[in-house]
Backbone of each chain as ProteinMPNN parsed JSONL, in Angstrom:
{"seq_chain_A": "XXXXXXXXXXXXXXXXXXXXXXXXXXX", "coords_chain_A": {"N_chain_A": [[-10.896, 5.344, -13.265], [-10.36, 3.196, -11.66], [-7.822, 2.639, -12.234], [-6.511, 4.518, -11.396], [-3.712, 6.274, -9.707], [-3.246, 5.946, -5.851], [-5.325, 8.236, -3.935], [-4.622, 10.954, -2.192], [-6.217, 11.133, 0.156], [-6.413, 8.315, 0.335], [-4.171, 7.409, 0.832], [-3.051, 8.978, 2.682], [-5.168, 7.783, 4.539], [-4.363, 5.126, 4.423], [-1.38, 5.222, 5.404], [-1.826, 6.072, 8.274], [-3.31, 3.434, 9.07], [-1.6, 1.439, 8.783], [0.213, 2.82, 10.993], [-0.907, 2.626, 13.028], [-1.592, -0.351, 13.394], [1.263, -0.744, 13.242], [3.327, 0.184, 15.3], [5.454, 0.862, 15.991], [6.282, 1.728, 13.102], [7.873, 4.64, 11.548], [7.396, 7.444, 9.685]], "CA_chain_A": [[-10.658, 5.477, -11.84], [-9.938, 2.035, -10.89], [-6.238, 2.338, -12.074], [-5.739, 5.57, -10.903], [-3.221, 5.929, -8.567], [-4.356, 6.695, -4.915], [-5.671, 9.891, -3.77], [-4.402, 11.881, -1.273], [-7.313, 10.359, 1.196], [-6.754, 6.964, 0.426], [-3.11, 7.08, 0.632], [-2.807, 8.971, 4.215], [-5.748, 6.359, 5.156], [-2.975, 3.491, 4.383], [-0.156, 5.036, 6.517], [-2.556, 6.014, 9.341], [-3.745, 2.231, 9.099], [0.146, 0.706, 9.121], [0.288, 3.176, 12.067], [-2.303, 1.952, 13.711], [-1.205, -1.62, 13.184], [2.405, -1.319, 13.345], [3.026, 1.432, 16.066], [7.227, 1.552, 15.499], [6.886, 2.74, 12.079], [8.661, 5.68, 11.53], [7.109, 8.082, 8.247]], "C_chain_A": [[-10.022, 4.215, -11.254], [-8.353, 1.336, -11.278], [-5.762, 3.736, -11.672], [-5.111, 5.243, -10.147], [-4.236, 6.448, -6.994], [-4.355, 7.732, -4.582], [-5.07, 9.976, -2.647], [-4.635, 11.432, 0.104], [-6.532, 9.537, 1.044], [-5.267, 6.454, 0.691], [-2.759, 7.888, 2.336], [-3.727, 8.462, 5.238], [-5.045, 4.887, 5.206], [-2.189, 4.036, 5.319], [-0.494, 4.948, 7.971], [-3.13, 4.444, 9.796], [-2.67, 1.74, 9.886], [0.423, 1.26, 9.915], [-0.022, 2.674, 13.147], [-1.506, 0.594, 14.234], [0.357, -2.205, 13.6], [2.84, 0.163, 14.16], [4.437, 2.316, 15.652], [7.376, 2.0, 14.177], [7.213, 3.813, 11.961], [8.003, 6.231, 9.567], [7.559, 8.888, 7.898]], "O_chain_A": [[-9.171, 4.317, -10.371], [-7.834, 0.268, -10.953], [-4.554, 3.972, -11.66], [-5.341, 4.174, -9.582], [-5.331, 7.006, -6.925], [-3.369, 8.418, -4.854], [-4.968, 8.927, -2.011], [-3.797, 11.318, 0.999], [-5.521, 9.817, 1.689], [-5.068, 5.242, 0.772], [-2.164, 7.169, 3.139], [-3.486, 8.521, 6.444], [-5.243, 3.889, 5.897], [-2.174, 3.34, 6.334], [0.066, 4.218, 8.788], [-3.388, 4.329, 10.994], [-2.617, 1.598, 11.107], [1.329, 0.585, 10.404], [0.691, 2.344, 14.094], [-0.91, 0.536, 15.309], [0.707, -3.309, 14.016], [2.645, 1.217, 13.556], [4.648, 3.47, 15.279], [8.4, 2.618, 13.887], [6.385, 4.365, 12.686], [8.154, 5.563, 8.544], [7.279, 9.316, 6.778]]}, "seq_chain_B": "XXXXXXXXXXXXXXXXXXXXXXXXXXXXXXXXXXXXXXXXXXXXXXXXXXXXXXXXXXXXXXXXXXXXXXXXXXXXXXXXXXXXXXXXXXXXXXXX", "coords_chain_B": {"N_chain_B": [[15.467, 1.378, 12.325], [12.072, 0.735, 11.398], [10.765, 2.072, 8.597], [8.717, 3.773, 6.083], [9.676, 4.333, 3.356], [10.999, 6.409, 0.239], [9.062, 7.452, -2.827], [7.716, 6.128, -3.465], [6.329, 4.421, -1.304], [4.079, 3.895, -0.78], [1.321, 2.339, -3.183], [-0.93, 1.695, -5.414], [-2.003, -1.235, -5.967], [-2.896, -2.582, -8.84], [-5.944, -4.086, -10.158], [-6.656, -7.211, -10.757], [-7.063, -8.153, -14.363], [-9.287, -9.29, -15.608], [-10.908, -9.079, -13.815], [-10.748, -6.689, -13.968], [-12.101, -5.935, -16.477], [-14.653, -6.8, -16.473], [-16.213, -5.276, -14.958], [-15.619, -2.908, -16.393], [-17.027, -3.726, -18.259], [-19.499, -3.812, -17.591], [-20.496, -5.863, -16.722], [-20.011, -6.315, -13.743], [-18.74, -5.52, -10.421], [-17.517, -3.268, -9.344], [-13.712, -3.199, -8.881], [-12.263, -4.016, -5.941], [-10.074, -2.129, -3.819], [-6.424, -1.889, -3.294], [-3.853, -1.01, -1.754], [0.243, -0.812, -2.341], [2.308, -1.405, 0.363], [5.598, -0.355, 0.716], [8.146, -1.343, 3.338], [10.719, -0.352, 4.926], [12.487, -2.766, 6.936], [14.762, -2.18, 9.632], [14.812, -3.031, 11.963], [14.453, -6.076, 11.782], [15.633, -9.347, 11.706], [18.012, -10.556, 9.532], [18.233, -6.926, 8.622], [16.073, -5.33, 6.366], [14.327, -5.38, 3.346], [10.0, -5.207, 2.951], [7.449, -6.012, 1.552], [3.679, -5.251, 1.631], [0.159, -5.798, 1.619], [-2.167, -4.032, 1.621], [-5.822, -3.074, 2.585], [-8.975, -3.707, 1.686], [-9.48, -0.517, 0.363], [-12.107, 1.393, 1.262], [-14.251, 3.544, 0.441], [-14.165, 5.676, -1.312], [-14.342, 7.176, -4.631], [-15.417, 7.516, -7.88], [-15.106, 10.341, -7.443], [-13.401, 11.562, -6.135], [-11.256, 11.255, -3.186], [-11.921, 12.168, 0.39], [-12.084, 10.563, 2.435], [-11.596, 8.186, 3.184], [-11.669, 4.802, 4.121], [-10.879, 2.063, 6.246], [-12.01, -0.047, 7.642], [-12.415, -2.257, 6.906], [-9.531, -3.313, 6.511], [-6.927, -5.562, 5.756], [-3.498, -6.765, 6.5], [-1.011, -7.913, 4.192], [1.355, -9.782, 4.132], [3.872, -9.626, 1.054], [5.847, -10.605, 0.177], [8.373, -13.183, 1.211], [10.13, -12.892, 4.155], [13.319, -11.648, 4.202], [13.813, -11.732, 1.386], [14.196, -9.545, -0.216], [16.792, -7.683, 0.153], [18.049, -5.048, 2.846], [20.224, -3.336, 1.47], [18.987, -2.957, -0.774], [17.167, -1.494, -0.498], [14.586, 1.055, -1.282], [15.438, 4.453, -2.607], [15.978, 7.372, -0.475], [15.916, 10.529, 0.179], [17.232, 11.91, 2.268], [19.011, 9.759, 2.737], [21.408, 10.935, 1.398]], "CA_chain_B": [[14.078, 1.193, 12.924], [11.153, 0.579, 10.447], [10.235, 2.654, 7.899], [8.521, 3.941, 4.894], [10.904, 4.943, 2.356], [10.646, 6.742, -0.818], [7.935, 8.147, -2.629], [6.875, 4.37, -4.134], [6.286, 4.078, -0.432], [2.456, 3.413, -0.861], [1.266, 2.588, -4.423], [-2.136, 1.265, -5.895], [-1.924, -2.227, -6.716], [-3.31, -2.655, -9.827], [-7.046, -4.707, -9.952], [-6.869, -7.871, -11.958], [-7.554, -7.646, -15.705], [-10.362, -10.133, -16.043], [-11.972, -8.567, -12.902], [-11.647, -5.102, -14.221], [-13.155, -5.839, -18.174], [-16.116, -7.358, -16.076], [-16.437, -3.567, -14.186], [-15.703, -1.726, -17.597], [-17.816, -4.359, -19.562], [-21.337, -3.525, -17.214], [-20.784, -6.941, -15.994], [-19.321, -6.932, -12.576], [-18.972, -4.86, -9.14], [-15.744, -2.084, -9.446], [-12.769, -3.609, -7.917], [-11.546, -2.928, -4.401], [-8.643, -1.156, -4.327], [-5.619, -2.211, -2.451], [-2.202, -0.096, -1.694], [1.086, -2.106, -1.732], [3.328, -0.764, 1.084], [6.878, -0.844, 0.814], [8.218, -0.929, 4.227], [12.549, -0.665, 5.047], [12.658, -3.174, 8.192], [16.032, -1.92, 10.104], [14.797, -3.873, 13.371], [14.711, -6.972, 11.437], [17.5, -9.893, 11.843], [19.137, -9.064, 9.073], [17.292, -6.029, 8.338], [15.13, -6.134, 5.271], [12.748, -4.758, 2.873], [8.75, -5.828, 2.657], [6.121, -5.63, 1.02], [2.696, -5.56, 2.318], [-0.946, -5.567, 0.519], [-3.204, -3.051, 2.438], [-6.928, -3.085, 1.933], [-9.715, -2.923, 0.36], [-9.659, 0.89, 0.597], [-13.237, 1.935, 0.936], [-15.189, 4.843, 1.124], [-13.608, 6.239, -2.279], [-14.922, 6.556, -5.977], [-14.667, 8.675, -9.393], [-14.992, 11.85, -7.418], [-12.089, 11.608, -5.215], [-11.769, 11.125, -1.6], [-11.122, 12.487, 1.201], [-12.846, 9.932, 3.429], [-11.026, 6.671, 2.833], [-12.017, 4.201, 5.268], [-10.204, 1.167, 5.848], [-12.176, -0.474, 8.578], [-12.17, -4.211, 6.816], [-8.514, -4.09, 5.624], [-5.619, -6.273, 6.536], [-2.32, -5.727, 6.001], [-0.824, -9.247, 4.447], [3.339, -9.305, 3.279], [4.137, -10.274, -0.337], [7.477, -11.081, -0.248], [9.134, -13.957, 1.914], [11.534, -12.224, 4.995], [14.353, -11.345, 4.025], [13.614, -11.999, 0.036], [15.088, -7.975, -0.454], [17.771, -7.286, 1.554], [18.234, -3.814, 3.096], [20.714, -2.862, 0.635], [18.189, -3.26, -2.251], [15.972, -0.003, -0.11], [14.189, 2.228, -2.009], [16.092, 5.491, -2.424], [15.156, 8.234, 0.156], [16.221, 11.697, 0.056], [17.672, 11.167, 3.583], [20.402, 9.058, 2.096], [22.622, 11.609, 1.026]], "C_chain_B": [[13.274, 0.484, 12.138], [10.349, 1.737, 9.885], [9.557, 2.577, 6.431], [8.911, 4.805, 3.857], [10.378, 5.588, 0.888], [9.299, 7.364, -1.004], [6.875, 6.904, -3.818], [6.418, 3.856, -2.715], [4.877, 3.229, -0.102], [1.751, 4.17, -1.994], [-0.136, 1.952, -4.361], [-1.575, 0.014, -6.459], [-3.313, -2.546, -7.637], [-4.481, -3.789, -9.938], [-6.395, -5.949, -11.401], [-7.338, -7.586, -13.233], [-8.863, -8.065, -16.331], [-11.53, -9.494, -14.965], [-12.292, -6.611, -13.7], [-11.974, -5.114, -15.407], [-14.34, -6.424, -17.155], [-16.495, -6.061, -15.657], [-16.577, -2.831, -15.653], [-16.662, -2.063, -18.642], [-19.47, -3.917, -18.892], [-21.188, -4.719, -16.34], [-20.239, -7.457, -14.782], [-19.085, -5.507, -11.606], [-17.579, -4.386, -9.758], [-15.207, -2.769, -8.259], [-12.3, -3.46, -7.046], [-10.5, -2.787, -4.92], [-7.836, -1.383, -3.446], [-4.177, -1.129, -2.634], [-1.112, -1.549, -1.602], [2.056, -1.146, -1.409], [4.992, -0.954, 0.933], [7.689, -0.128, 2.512], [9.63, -1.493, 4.788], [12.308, -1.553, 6.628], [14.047, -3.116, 8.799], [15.995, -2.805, 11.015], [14.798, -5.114, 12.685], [16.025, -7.752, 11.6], [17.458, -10.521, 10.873], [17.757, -8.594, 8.779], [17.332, -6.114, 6.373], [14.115, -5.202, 4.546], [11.254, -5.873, 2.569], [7.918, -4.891, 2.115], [4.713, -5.792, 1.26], [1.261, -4.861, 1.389], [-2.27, -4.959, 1.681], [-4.24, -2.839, 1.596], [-7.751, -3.413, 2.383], [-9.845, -1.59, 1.63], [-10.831, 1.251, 0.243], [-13.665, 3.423, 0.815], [-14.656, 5.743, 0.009], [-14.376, 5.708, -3.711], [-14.928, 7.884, -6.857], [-14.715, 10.037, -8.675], [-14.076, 12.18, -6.573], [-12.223, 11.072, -3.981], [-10.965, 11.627, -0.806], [-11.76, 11.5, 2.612], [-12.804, 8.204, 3.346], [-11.378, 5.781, 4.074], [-11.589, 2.425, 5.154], [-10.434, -0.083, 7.273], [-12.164, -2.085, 8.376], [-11.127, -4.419, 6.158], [-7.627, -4.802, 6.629], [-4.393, -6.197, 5.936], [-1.26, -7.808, 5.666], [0.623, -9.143, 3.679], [2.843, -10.098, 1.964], [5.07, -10.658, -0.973], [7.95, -12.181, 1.297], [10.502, -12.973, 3.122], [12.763, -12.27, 4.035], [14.797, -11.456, 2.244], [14.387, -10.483, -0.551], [16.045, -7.498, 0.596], [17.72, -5.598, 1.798], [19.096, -3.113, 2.157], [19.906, -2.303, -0.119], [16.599, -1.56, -1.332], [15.437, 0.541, -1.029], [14.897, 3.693, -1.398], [15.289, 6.28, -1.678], [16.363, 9.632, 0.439], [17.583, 12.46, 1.355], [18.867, 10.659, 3.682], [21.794, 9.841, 2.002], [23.365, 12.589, 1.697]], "O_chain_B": [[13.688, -0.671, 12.037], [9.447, 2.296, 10.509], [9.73, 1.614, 5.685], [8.419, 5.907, 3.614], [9.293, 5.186, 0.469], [8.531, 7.73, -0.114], [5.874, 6.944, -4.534], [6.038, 2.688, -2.798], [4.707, 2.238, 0.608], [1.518, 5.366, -2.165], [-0.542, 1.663, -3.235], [-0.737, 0.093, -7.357], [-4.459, -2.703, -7.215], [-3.882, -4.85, -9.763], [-5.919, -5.685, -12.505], [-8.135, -6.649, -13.266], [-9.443, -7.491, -17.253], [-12.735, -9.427, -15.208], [-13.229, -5.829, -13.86], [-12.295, -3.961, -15.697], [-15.322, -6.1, -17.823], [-17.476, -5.736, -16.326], [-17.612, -2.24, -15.959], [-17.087, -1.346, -19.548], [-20.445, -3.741, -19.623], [-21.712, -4.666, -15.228], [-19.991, -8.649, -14.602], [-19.282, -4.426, -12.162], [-16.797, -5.02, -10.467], [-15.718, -2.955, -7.154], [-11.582, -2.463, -7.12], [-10.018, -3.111, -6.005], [-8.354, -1.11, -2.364], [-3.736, -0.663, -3.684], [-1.306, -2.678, -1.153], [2.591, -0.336, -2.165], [5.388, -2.097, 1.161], [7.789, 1.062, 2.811], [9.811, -2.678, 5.067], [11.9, -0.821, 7.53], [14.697, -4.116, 8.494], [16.992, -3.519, 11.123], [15.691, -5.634, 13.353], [17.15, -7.254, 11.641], [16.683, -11.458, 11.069], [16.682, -9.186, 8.686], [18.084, -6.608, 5.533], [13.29, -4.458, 5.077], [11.345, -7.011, 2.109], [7.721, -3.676, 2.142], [4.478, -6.964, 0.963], [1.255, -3.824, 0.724], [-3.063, -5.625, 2.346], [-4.142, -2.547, 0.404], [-7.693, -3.57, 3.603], [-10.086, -1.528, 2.835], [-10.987, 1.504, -0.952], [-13.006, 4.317, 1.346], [-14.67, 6.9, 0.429], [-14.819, 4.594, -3.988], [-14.523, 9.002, -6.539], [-14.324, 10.972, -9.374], [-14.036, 13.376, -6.285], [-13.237, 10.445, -3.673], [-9.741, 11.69, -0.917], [-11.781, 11.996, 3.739], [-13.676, 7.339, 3.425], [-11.281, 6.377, 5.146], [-11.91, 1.693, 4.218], [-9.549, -0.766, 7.789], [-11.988, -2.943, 9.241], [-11.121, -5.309, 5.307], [-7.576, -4.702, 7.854], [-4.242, -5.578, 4.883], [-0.979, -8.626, 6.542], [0.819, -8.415, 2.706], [1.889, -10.86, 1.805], [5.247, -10.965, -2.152], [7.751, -11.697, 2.411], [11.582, -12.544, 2.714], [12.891, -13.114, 3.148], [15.961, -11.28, 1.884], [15.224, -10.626, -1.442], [15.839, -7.011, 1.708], [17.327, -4.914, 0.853], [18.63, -1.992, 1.952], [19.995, -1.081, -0.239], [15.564, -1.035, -1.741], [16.191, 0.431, -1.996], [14.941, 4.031, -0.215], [14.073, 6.218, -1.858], [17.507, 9.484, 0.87], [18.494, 13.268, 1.176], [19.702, 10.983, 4.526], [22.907, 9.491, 2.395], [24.393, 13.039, 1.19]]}, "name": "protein", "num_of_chains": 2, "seq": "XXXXXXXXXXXXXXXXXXXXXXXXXXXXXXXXXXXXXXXXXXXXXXXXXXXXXXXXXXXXXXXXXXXXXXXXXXXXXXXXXXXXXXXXXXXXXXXXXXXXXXXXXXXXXXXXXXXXXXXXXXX"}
Protein backbone atom coordinates (compact mmCIF):
# COMPACT_ATOMS: atom_id res chain seq x y z
CA UNK A 1 0.00 0.00 0.00
CA UNK A 2 2.46 2.56 0.80
CA UNK A 3 3.68 2.75 -2.90
CA UNK A 4 0.53 2.46 -4.33
CA UNK A 5 -0.45 5.11 -6.32
CA UNK A 6 -3.27 7.38 -4.89
CA UNK A 7 -6.79 6.45 -4.67
CA UNK A 8 -9.46 8.08 -6.10
CA UNK A 9 -10.18 9.77 -2.42
CA UNK A 10 -6.88 10.83 -1.81
CA UNK A 11 -6.27 12.23 -5.13
CA UNK A 12 -9.65 14.45 -5.44
CA UNK A 13 -8.68 15.36 -1.62
CA UNK A 14 -5.31 16.96 -3.22
CA UNK A 15 -7.07 19.02 -5.96
CA UNK A 16 -9.91 20.08 -3.61
CA UNK A 17 -6.97 21.14 -1.17
CA UNK A 18 -4.86 23.20 -4.13
CA UNK A 19 -8.42 24.58 -4.63
CA UNK A 20 -8.87 25.57 -1.51
CA UNK A 21 -5.43 27.11 -1.28
CA UNK A 22 -4.95 28.37 -4.65
CA UNK A 23 -8.51 29.62 -5.72
CA UNK A 24 -7.36 30.57 -9.70
CA UNK A 25 -6.59 27.10 -10.47
CA UNK A 26 -8.29 25.97 -13.28
CA UNK A 27 -8.85 21.65 -13.37
CA UNK B 1 -4.16 31.01 -16.27
CA UNK B 2 -3.00 28.21 -13.85
CA UNK B 3 -3.54 24.86 -14.26
CA UNK B 4 -3.37 21.21 -13.74
CA UNK B 5 -2.30 19.51 -16.76
CA UNK B 6 -2.13 16.01 -17.78
CA UNK B 7 -2.92 12.94 -16.18
CA UNK B 8 0.72 13.00 -14.09
CA UNK B 9 -1.14 15.97 -12.76
CA UNK B 10 -1.23 14.57 -9.11
CA UNK B 11 1.07 11.58 -8.38
CA UNK B 12 2.18 9.76 -5.07
CA UNK B 13 5.51 10.70 -4.12
CA UNK B 14 7.21 7.84 -3.28
CA UNK B 15 8.11 7.33 0.86
CA UNK B 16 11.80 7.14 1.50
CA UNK B 17 13.46 3.71 1.34
CA UNK B 18 15.04 3.55 4.75
CA UNK B 19 11.73 4.88 6.22
CA UNK B 20 9.68 2.37 4.39
CA UNK B 21 12.05 -1.09 5.29
CA UNK B 22 11.51 0.28 8.94
CA UNK B 23 7.33 0.04 8.18
CA UNK B 24 7.82 -3.33 6.19
CA UNK B 25 10.54 -4.53 8.72
CA UNK B 26 7.82 -4.19 12.05
CA UNK B 27 10.08 -1.48 13.05
CA UNK B 28 8.57 1.85 12.35
CA UNK B 29 5.13 3.89 11.91
CA UNK B 30 3.75 3.54 7.88
CA UNK B 31 4.85 6.52 6.03
CA UNK B 32 2.69 9.55 5.32
CA UNK B 33 1.86 9.84 2.04
CA UNK B 34 2.40 12.92 0.03
CA UNK B 35 1.03 13.81 -3.72
CA UNK B 36 3.43 15.82 -5.97
CA UNK B 37 1.34 18.33 -7.98
CA UNK B 38 2.34 19.39 -11.23
CA UNK B 39 0.89 22.71 -11.78
CA UNK B 40 1.21 24.79 -15.66
CA UNK B 41 1.60 28.54 -14.24
CA UNK B 42 0.32 30.74 -17.42
CA UNK B 43 -0.11 33.87 -14.96
CA UNK B 44 3.43 33.62 -14.09
CA UNK B 45 6.22 36.22 -15.46
CA UNK B 46 7.39 34.14 -17.78
CA UNK B 47 4.89 31.55 -17.37
CA UNK B 48 6.13 28.30 -15.93
CA UNK B 49 5.75 24.88 -14.73
CA UNK B 50 5.84 23.77 -10.74
CA UNK B 51 5.97 21.41 -8.72
CA UNK B 52 4.45 21.25 -5.39
CA UNK B 53 4.60 18.50 -2.42
CA UNK B 54 1.02 18.17 -0.94
CA UNK B 55 0.48 16.46 2.37
CA UNK B 56 0.56 14.12 4.54
CA UNK B 57 -2.66 12.64 3.12
CA UNK B 58 -4.50 11.21 6.05
CA UNK B 59 -7.41 9.39 6.78
CA UNK B 60 -6.38 6.52 4.19
CA UNK B 61 -4.96 2.86 4.57
CA UNK B 62 -4.81 -0.80 2.91
CA UNK B 63 -8.53 -0.69 2.40
CA UNK B 64 -8.85 2.25 0.26
CA UNK B 65 -10.32 5.56 0.82
CA UNK B 66 -12.77 7.49 0.25
CA UNK B 67 -12.26 9.86 3.19
CA UNK B 68 -8.88 11.45 2.63
CA UNK B 69 -8.38 14.21 4.91
CA UNK B 70 -5.81 16.66 4.49
CA UNK B 71 -6.37 18.95 7.41
CA UNK B 72 -2.38 19.15 8.46
CA UNK B 73 -1.02 19.40 4.87
CA UNK B 74 0.92 22.13 3.22
CA UNK B 75 1.50 22.61 -0.08
CA UNK B 76 5.53 23.41 -0.42
CA UNK B 77 7.14 23.93 -4.41
CA UNK B 78 10.03 21.66 -5.45
CA UNK B 79 11.39 23.26 -8.17
CA UNK B 80 12.96 26.90 -8.20
CA UNK B 81 10.44 29.51 -10.45
CA UNK B 82 10.87 29.31 -13.52
CA UNK B 83 13.36 26.05 -13.35
CA UNK B 84 10.67 24.38 -16.28
CA UNK B 85 9.64 26.67 -18.60
CA UNK B 86 6.09 26.57 -20.03
CA UNK B 87 7.18 24.99 -23.09
CA UNK B 88 8.48 21.90 -21.19
CA UNK B 89 4.18 21.44 -19.99
CA UNK B 90 2.98 18.26 -19.55
CA UNK B 91 0.96 17.14 -22.57
CA UNK B 92 -2.86 17.73 -22.26
CA UNK B 93 -5.39 16.49 -24.53
CA UNK B 94 -6.52 20.14 -25.00
CA UNK B 95 -3.39 20.81 -26.97
CA UNK B 96 -4.40 19.57 -30.14
Amino acid sequence: WIFDSLSPGETKAVVDFVKLKMPAVET
Amino acid sequence: VDFLSGTSAVELIEPPKDVAQRFLNGDGPAPPRFARVTLVRGSADPPDVMEYKVGPILGCGTAGCDTASLETATIEPMLAPGAVPFQKRPYELSDV
